[in-house]
KOLVEX-424021 format. One record per residue: residue in three letters; x, y, z of N, C-alpha, C in turn; residue number from 1. Coordinates in Angstrom, 3 decimals, m for minus. Example, Ala and Ser with C-alpha at 12.3 -4.5 7.8 and 13.67 -1.06 7.14 Angstrom:
# residues 2
rec code->ALA; n.px->13.190; n.py->m5.690; n.pz->7.800; ca.px->12.300; ca.py->m4.500; ca.pz->7.800; c.px->13.200; c.py->m3.300; c.pz->7.800; pos->1
rec code->SER; n.px->12.850; n.py->m2.250; n.pz->7.080; ca.px->13.670; ca.py->m1.060; ca.pz->7.140; c.px->12.900; c.py->0.030; c.pz->7.870; pos->2
END
This chain:
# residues 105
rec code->UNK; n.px->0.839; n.py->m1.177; n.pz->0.000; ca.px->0.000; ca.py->0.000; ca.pz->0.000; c.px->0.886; c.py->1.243; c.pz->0.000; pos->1
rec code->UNK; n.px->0.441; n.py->2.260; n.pz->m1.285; ca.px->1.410; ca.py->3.381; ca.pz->m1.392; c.px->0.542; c.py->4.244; c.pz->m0.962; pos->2
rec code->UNK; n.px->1.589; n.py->5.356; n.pz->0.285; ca.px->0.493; ca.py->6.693; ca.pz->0.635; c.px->0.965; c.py->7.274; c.pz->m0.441; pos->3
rec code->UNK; n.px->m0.051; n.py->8.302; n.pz->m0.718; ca.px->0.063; ca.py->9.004; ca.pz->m1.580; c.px->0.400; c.py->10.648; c.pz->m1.088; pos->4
rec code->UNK; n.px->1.166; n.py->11.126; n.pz->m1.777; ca.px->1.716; ca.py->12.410; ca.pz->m1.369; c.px->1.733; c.py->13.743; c.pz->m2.145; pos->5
rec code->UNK; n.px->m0.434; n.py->13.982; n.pz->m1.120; ca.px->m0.487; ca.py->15.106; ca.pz->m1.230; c.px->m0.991; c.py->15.655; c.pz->m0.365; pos->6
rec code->UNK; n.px->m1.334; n.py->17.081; n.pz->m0.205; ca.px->m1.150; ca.py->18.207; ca.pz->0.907; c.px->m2.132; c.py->17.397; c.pz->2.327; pos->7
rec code->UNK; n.px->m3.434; n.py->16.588; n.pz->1.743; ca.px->m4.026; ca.py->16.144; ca.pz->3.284; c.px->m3.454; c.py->15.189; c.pz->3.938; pos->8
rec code->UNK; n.px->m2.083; n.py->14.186; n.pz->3.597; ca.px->m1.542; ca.py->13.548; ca.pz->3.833; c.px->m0.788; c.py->14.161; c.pz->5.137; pos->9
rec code->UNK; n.px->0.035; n.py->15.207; n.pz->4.257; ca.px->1.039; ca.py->16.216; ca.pz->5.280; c.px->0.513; c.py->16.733; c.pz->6.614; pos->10
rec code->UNK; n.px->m1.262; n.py->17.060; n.pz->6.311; ca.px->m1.702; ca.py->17.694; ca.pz->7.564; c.px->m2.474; c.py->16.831; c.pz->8.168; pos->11
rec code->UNK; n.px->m2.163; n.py->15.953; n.pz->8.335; ca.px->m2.766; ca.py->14.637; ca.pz->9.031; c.px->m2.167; c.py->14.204; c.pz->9.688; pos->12
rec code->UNK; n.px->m0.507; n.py->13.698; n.pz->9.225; ca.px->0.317; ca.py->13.654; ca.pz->9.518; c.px->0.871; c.py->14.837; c.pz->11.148; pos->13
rec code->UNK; n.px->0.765; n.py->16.205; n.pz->10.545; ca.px->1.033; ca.py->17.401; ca.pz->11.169; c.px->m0.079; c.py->17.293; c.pz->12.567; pos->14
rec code->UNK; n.px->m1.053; n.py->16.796; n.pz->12.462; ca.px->m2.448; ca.py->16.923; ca.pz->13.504; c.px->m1.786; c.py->16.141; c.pz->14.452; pos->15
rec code->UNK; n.px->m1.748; n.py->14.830; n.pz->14.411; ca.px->m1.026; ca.py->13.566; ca.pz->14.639; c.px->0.321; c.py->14.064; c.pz->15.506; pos->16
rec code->UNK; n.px->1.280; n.py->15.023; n.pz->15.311; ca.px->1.930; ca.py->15.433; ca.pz->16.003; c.px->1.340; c.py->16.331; c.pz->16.942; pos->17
rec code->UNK; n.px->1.085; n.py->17.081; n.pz->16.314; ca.px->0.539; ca.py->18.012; ca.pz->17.099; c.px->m0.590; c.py->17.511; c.pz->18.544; pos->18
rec code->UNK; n.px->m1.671; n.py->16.376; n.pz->17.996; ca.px->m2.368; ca.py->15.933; ca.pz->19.384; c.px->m1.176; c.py->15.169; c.pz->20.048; pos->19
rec code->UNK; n.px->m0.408; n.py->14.528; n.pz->19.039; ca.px->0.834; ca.py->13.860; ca.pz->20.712; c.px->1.476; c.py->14.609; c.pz->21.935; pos->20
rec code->UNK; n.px->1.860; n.py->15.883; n.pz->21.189; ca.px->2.619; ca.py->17.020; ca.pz->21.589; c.px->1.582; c.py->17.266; c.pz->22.723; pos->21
rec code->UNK; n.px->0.430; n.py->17.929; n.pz->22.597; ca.px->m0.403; ca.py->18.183; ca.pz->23.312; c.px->m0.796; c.py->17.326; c.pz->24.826; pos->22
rec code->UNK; n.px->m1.212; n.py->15.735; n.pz->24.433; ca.px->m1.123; ca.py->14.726; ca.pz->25.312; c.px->m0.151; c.py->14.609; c.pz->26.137; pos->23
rec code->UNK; n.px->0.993; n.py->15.019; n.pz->25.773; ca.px->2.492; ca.py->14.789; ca.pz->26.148; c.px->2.274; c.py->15.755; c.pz->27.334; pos->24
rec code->UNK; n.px->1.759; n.py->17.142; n.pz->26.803; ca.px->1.841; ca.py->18.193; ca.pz->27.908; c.px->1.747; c.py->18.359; c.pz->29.065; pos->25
rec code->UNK; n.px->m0.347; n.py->17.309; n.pz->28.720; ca.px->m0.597; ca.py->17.078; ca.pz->29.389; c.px->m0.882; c.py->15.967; c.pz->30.457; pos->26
rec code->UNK; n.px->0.004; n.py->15.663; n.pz->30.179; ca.px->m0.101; ca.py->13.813; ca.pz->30.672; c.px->1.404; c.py->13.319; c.pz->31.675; pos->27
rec code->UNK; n.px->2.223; n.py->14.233; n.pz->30.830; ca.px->3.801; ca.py->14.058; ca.pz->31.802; c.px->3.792; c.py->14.263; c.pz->32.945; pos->28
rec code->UNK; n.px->4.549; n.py->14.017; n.pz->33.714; ca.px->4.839; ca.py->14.098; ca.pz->35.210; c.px->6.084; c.py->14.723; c.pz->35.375; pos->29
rec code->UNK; n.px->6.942; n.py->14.980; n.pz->34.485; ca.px->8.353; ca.py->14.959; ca.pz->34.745; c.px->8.447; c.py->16.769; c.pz->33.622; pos->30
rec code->UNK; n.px->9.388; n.py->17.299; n.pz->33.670; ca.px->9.961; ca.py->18.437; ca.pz->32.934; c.px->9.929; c.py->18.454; c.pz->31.602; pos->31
rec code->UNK; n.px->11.172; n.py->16.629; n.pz->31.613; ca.px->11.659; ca.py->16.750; ca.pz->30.509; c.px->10.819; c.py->16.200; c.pz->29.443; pos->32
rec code->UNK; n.px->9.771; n.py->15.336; n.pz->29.767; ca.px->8.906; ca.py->14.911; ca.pz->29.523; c.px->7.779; c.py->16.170; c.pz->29.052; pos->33
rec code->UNK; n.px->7.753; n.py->17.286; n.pz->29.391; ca.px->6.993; ca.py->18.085; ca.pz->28.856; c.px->7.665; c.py->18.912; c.pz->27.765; pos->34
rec code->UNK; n.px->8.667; n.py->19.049; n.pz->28.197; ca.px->10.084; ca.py->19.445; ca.pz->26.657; c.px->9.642; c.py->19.084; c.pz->25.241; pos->35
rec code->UNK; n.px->9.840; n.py->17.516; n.pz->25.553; ca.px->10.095; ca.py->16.538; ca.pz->24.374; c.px->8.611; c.py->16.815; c.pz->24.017; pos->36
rec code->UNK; n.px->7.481; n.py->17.080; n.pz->24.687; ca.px->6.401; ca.py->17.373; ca.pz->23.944; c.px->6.191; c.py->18.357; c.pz->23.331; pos->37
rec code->UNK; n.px->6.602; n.py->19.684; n.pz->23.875; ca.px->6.706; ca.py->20.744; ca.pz->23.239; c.px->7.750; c.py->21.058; c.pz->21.450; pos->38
rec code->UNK; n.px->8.560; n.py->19.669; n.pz->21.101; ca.px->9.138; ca.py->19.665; ca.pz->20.289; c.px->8.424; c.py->19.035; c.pz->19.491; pos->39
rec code->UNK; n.px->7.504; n.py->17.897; n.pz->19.701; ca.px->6.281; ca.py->17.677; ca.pz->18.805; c.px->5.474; c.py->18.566; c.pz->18.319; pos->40
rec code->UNK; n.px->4.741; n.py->19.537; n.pz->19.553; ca.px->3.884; ca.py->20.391; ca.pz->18.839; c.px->4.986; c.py->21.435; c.pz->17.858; pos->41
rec code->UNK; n.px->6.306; n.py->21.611; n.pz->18.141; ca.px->6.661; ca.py->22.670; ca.pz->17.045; c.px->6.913; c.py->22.227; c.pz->15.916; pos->42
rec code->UNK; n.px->7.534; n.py->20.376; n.pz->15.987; ca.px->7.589; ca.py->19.686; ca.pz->14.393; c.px->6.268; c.py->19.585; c.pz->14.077; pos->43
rec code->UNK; n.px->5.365; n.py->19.667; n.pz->14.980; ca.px->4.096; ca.py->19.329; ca.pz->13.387; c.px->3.774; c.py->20.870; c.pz->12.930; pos->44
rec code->UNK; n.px->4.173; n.py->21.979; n.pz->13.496; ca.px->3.941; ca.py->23.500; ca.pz->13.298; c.px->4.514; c.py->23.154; c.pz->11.607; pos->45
rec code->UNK; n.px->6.489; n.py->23.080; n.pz->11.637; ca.px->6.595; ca.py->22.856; ca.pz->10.993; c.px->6.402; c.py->22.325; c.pz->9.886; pos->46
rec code->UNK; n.px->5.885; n.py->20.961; n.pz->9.991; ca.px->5.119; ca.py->20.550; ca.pz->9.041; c.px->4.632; c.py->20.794; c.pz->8.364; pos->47
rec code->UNK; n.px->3.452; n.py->21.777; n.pz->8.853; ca.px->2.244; ca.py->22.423; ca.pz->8.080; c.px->2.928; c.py->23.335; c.pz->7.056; pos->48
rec code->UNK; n.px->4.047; n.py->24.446; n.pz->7.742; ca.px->4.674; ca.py->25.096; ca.pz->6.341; c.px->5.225; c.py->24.632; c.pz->5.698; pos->49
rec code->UNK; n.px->5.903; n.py->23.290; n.pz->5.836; ca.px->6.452; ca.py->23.130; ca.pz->4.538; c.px->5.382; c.py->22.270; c.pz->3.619; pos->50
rec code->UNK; n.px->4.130; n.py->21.913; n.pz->3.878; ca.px->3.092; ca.py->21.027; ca.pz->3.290; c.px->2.468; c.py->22.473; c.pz->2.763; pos->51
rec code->UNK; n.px->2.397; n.py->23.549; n.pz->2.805; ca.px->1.555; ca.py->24.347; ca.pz->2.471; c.px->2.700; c.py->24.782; c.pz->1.373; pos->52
rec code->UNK; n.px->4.154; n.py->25.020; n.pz->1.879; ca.px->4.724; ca.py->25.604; ca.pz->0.608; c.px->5.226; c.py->24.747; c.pz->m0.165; pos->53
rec code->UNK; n.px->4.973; n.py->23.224; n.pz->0.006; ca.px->4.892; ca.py->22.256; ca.pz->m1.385; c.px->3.730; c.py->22.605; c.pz->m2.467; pos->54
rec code->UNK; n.px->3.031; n.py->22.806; n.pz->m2.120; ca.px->1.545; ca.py->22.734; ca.pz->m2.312; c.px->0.599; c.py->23.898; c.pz->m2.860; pos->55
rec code->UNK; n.px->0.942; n.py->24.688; n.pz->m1.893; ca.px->0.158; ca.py->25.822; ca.pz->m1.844; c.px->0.731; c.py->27.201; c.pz->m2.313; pos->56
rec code->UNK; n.px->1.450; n.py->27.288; n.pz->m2.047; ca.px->2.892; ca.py->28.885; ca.pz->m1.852; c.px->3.070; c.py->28.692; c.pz->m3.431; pos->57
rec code->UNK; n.px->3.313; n.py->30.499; n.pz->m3.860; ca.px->3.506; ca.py->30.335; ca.pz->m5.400; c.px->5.365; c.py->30.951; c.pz->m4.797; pos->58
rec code->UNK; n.px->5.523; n.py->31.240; n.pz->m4.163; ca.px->7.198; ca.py->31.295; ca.pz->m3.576; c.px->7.657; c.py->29.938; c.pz->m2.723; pos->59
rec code->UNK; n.px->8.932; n.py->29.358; n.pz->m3.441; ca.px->9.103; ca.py->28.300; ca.pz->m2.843; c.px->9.849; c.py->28.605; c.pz->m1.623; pos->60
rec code->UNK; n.px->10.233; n.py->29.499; n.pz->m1.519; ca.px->11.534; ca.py->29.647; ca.pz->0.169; c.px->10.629; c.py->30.111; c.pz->1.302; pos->61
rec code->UNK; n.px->9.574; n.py->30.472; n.pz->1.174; ca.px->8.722; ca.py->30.982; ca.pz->2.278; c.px->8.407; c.py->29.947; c.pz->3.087; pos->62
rec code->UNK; n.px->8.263; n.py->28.921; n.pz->2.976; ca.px->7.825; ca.py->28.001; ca.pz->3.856; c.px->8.733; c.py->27.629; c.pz->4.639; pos->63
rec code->UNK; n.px->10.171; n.py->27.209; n.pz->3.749; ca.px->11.172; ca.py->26.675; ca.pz->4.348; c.px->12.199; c.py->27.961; c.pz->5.321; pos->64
rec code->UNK; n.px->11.481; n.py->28.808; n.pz->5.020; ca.px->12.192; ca.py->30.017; ca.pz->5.872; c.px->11.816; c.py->29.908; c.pz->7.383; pos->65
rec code->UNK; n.px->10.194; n.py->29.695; n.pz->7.106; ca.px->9.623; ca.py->29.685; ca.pz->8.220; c.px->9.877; c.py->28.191; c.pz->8.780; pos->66
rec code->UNK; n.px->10.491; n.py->27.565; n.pz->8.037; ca.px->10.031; ca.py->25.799; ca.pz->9.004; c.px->11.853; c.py->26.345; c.pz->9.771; pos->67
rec code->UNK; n.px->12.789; n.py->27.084; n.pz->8.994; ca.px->13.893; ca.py->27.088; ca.pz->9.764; c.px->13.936; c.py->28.366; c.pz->11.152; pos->68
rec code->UNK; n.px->13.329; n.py->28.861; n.pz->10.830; ca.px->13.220; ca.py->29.816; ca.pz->11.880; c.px->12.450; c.py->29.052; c.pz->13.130; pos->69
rec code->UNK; n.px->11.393; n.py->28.117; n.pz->13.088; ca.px->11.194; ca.py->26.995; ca.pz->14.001; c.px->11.903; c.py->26.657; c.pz->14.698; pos->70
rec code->UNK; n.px->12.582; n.py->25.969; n.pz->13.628; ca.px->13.748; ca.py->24.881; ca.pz->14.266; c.px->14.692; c.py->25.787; c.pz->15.327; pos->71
rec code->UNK; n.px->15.404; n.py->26.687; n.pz->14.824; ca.px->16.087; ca.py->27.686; ca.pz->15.676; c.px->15.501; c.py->28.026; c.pz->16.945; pos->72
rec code->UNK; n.px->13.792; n.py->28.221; n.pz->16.980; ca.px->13.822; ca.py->28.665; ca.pz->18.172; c.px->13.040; c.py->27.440; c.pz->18.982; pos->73
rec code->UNK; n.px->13.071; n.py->26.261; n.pz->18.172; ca.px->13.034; ca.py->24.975; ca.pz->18.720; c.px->14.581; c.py->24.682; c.pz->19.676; pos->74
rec code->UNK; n.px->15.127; n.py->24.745; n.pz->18.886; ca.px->16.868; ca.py->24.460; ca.pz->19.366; c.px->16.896; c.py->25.906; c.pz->20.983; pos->75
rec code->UNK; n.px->16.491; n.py->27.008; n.pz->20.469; ca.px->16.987; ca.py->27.711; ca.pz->21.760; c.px->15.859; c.py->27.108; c.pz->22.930; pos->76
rec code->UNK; n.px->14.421; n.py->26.956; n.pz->22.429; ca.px->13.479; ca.py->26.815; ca.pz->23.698; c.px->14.305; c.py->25.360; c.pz->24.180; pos->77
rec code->UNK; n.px->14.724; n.py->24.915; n.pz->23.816; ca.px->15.712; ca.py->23.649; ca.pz->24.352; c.px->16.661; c.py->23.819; c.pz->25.267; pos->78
rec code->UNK; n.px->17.165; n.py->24.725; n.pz->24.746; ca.px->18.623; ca.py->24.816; ca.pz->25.379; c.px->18.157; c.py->25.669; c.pz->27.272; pos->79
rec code->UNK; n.px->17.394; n.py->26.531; n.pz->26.961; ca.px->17.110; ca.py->27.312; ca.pz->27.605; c.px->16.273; c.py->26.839; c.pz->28.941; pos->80
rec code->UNK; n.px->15.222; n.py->25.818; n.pz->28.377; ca.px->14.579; ca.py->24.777; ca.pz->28.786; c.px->15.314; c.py->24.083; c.pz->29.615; pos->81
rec code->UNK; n.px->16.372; n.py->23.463; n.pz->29.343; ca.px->17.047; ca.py->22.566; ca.pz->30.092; c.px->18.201; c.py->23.483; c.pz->30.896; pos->82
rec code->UNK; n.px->18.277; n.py->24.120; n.pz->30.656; ca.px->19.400; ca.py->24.924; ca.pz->31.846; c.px->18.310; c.py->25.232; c.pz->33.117; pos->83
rec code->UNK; n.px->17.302; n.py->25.966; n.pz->32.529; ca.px->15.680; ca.py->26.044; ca.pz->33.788; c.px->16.124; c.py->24.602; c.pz->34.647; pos->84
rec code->UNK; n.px->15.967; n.py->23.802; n.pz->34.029; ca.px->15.533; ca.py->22.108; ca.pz->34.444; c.px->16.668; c.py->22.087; c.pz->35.360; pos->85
rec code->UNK; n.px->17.736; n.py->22.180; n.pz->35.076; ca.px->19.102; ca.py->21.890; ca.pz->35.548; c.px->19.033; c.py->22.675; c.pz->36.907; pos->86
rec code->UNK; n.px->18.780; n.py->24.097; n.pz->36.489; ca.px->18.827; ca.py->25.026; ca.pz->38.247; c.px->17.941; c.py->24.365; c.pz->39.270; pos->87
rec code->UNK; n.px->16.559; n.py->24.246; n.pz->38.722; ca.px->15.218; ca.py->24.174; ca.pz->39.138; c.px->15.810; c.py->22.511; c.pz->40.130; pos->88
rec code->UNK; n.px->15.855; n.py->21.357; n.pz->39.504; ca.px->16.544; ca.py->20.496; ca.pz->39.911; c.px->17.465; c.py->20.196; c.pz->40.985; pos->89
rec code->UNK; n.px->18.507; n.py->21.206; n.pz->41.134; ca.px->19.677; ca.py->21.328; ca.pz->42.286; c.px->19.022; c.py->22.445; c.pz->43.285; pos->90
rec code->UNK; n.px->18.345; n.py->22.822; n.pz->43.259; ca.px->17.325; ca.py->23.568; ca.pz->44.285; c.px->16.641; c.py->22.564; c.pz->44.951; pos->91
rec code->UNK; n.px->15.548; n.py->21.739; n.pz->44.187; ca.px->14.673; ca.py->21.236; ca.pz->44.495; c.px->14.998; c.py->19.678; c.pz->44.672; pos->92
rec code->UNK; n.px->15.745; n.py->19.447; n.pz->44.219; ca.px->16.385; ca.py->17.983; ca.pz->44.226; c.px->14.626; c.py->16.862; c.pz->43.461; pos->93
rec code->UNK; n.px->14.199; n.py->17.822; n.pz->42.799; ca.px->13.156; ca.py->17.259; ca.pz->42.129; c.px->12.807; c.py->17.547; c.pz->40.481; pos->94
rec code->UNK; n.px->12.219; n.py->17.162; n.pz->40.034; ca.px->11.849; ca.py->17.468; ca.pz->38.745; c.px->10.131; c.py->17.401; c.pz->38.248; pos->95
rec code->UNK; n.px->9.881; n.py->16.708; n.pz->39.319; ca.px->8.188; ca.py->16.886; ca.pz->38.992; c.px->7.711; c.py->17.948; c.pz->39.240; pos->96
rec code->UNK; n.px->7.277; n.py->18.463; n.pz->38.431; ca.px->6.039; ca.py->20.161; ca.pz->38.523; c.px->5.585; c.py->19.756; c.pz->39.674; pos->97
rec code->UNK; n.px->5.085; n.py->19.307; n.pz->40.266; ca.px->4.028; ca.py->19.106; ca.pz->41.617; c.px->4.698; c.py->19.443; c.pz->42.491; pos->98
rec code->UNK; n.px->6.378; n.py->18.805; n.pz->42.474; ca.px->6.839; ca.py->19.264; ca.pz->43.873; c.px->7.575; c.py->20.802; c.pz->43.859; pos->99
rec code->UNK; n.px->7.107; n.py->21.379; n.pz->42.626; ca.px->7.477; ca.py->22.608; ca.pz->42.798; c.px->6.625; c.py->23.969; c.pz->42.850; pos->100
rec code->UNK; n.px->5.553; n.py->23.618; n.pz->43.771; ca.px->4.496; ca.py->24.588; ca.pz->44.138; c.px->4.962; c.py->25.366; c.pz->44.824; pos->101
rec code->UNK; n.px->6.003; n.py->25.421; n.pz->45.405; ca.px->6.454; ca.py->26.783; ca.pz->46.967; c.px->6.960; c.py->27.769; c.pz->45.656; pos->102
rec code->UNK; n.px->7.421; n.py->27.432; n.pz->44.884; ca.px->8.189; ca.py->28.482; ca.pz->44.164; c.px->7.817; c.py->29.740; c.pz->43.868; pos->103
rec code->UNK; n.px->8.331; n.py->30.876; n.pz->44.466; ca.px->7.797; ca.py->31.981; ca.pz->44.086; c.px->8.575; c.py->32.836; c.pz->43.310; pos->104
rec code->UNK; n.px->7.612; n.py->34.061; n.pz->42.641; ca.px->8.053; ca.py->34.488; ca.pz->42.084; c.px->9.136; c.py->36.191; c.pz->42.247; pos->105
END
């Protein structure tokens, strides 16, 4: 069985990430575990532009401009993400959101 590859494929595909991402959010117990979800919902973001500028876009770099500008601030919410995790951690000697209710601001 061949999928066939066109644009409702891509955003089906893209949904599919996107509800994991979501589930992930909300379903983790742990930090990093909500991270790795948040990188789902931004690959299926991605997705969608580059399925729209296969497809749709009469400029071909627009999509892929935008799927890289993603990624970049996929890569920093990462980095940034996990240094949080890292402090938050040697404070708390925990990582579950729950046990970090005293935290103020």
């Amino acid at each position: 069985m061949m999928i066939s590859a066109n644009l409702n494929t891509y955003l089906i595909i893209a949904a599919v990430l996107l509800v994991i991402g979501l589930y992930g959010m909300v379903q983790h117990r742990s930090l990093i575990g909500m991270l790795i979800s948040s990188e789902f919902i931004l690959n299926g973001a991605a997705l969608n532009f580059m399925a729209f500028n296969r497809f749709v876009a009469p400029n071909p770099a627009v999509g892929q401009i935008y799927a890289l500008f993603i990624m970049g601030i996929a890569a920093a919410e990462a980095a940034i993400a996990v240094s949080i995790i890292i402090a938050v951690y040697r404070k708390y000697q925990s990582e579950d959101p729950e046990d970090l209710q005293d935290m103020k601001m």
